[in-house]
N, C-alpha and C positions, 0 to 999 in steps of 0.2 A: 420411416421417413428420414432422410437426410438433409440437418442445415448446416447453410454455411456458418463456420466460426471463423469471427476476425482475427484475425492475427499474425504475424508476419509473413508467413503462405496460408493463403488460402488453405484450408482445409475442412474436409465435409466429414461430419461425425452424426452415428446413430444417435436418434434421439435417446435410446435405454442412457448410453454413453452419456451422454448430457445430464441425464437425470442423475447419473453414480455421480459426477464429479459435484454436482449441486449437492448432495445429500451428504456428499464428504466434505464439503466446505461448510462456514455459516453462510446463514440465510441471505439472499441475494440472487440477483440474476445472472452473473458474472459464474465465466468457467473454476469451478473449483472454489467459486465463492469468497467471500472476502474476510482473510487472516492474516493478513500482512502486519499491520500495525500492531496486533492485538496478539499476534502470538512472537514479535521481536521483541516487545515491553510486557511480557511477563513475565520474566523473572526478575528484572530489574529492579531493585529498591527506591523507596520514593526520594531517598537522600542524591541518588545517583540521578534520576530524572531531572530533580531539579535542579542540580548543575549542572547538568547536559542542556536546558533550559535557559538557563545565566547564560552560560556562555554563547548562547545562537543569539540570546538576546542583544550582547555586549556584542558581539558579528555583525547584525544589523545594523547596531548606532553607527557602528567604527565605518560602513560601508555609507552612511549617508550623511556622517560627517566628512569624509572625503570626497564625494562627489556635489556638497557645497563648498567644496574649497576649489575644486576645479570650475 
C-alpha cells in the first residue's frame, strides 16, 4: 500500500519504506523519526550549552527591552 507523505511535493512511499526510515530514526511517527535536537547537542559540553543558553537568554531580554522603549 502507498501513503501519502507531506512534504514539500507530494510524495507517495511504500509502506516497507516507511517502516525502514522509522526503524532508523528514534521512536516516533515522523519520517526518519526524531534526531535533530538530540543528535546536534551531543557532543557538545555542558560548559558550552550553557553559554549558548546565556546568551539566547541575554537575546531575549535585549529584544523586549527594545520593543518597550518603542
Amino acid at each position: 500500500m502507498l501513503r501519502l507523505v507531506m512534504t514539500k511535493t507530494k510524495r507517495y512511499l511504500p509502506d516497507s519504506v516507511l517502516a525502514f526510515f522509522r526503524a532508523k530514526g528514534a521512536e516516533g511517527g515522523k519520517l526518519g523519526g526524531k534526531r535533530g535536537g538530540v543528535a546536534r547537542w551531543k557532543n557538545v559540553p555542558a560548559e558550552e550549552r550553557s553559554a549558548i543558553a546565556k546568551r539566547a537568554v541575554a537575546t531575549r531580554e535585549a529584544k523586549r527591552k527594545a520593543r518597550k522603549k518603542s
